[in-house]
Steps between C-alpha positions, in 0.01 A plus 500: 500500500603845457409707729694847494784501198731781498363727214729717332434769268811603229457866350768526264647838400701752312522880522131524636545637831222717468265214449644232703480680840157478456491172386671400783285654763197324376670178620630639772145568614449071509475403884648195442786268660699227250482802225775650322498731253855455254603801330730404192654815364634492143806760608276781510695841523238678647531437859296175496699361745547776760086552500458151587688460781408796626172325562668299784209215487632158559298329288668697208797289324704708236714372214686648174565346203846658529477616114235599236319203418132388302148465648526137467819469695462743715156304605713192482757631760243576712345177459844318619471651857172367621549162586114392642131597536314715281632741224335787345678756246377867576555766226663837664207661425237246620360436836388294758132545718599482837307198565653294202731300664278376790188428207805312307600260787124473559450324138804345529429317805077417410664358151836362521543588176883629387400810291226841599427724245193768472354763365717836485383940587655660215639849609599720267765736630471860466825504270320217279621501104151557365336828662151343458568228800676727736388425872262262307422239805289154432354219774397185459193478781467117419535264789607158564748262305530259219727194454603495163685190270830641354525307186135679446554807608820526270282360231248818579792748459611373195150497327367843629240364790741636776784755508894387645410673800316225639756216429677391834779748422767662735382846452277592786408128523656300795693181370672218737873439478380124465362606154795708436738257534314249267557807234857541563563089518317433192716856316822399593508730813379861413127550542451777165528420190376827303530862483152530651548361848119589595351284250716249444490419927106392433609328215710277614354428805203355346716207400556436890225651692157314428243701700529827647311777678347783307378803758248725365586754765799659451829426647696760358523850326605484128636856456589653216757779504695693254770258579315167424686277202167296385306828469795593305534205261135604365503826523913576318376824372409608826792412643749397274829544751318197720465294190867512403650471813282134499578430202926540439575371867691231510140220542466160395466448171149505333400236388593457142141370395364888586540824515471745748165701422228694621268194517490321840374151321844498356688582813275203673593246197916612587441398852331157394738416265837571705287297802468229247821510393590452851268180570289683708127515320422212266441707166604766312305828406266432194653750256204540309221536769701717688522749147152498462454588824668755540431658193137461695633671779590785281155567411458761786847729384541796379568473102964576581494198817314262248703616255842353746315255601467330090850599417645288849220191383680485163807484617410229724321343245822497245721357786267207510480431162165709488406664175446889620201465267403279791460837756407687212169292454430517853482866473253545259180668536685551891410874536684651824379627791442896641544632827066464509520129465786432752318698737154284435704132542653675812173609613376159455758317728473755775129423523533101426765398705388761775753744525496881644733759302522839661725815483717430790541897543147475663707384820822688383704171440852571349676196523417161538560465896219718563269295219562183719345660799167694360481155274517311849256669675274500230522130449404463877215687429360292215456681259162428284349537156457902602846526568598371174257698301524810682875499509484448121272792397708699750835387274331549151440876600850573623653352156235682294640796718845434386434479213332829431809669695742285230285686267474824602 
């Protein structure tokens, strides 16, 4: 039985100080004993290091790469200095609820099951890329928990039914060093195998993790900064300084099957092919579903993202001996999206899978620390159908309000 496993949370970082220290204090605000939080600093400059310690909490751990290194290494590195319990990966602008750890052990010990994942708040810092989510704030009022099949819920992801946020991933999810180990046995001893450490942690932990715990109340705060590298990867124009830095570091290799691209379909089919590569999931991606669907995917883009998103197809399509006329058939008739449309699908989910978005200036949040305590105390509250639709007509007229001011 397992009754109280030490739970540690990694945040890696580099040159973020002004996001981390808030990170940081949102798990800092976890009453918790057999906790650690591990901060793995990829030899900031910044003063990383000094801030940290200056916290003078035991239950802190720092390391340093001790050079400039990837993502996936640096997460790797980290990885190599927790030797049991529970893991969970923490972006440096994310954030715990101060409840999360004690609602984690709680599933843990009523299921005995080596991996917790669950619904994420999304937080949109103030500094956000896109002006139009700025302090943008959504939560999931659902309650309860599922236990999913991994081999299904992988087969979800890659068909469109679910999205790679609900695979039993590293990444705000809470994974056993049992399972861990299994990755790193059956990989020759390192535990990531792409340049997308996120995805490619649910990935190949489907291959050794056959149920796990889905929460549909949140255990963490998804924020999304100025800083953050996915919201880079599909937004380069936005931020183009992000996307290069990602993409000339010294990584593994991509997988010479794809290409790096705006799509995410092909970023999941790179993780599934270097896992099976590796032994670790018992097929590799369908090439042709997975260009059809995300040429699907693309339906909802404005005309210059769908526009990436064919180009990246064909050249995945000509790398396995594809005809392009192949993506170019799958695009016919495809009309893109408009900002109206994106909004409608968005609308859609919010109200199907029960979520509240609000402007999180209406309780002047300005960094994610303080969004994990008014999302806490609103949680305890329980929230209802008013909440949700309230809080979304209150969120429709402060964006309509930007928007004249963007116009004026």
């Amino acid at each position: 039985m397992i009754s109280s496993p030490k739970i540690t949370v990694i945040v890696p970082t580099r040159e973020r100080i002004s996001t981390l220290q808030w990170a940081l204090k949102t798990c800092l605000a976890a009453n918790a004993d057999q906790y650690e939080i591990l901060v793995s600093d990829n030899f900031s400059q910044d003063g990383t290091r000094d801030m940290v310690e200056s916290l003078q909490d035991p239950r802190i751990r720092y390391v340093n790469t001790g050079k400039r290194v990837s993502m996936s290494h640096n997460w790797e590195f980290a990885l190599n200095h927790v030797k049991e319990g529970y893991v969970s990966f923490l972006g440096d602008d994310d954030g715990l609820l101060p409840d999360t750890i004690d609602r984690v052990r709680s599933l843990i010990a009523e299921t005995q099951l080596l991996a917790i994942n669950g619904k994420a708040i999304n937080y949109c810092w103030p500094n956000n890329i896109d002006p139009a989510l700025r302090n943008f704030l959504s939560i999931p009022l659902k309650k309860g928990f599922t236990i999913l099949d991994s081999s299904k819920a992988l087969n979800d992801v890659v068909t469109g039914r679910r999205t790679y946020h609900d695979l039993p991933w590293l990444y705000g999810g809470f994974v056993s060093t049992k399972a861990i180990e299994q990755v790193k046995v059956k990989s020759g001893g390192a535990f990531f195998g792409s340049q997308i450490p996120d995805v490619y942690s649910g990935v190949s932990l489907t291959g050794v993790i056959l149920n796990y715990v889905y929460s549909h109340e949140p255990l963490i705060i998804n924020g999304i900064s100025g800083h953050s590298t996915g919201a880079a990867q599909f937004n380069p124009d936005k931020n183009q300084q992000s996307q290069n830095t990602f993409a000339t570091e010294g990584n593994i290799p991509f997988h010479k099957k794809f290409v790096f691209g705006p799509a995410i379909q092909v970023l999941i089919a790179e993780c599934q092919q270097q896992a099976y590569d590796r032994g670790l999931i018992p097929a590799p991606p369908d090439i042709r579903a997975m260009l059809r669907q995300a040429a699907e995917e693309s339906r909802i883009e404005l005309a210059t993202h769908q526009q990436k998103v064919k180009e990246a197809l064909k050249e995945v399509a000509e790398r396995n001996e594809i005809l392009p006329s192949v993506v170019d058939e799958l695009f016919t008739n495809l009309k893109a999206g408009n900002s109206l449309s994106k909004k409608i699908q968005l609308l859609n989910k919010y109200l199907t899978q029960k979520i509240a978005v609000t402007d999180a200036t209406r309780w002047n949040i300005s960094n994610v620390f303080e969004a994990s305590q008014i999302c806490y105390k609103l949680l305890r509250s329980r929230p209802n159908w008013g909440f949700l639709l309230s809080n979304l007509a209150r969120f429709a007229a402060s964006r309509l309000a930007l928007s004249r001011r963007q116009l004026s």
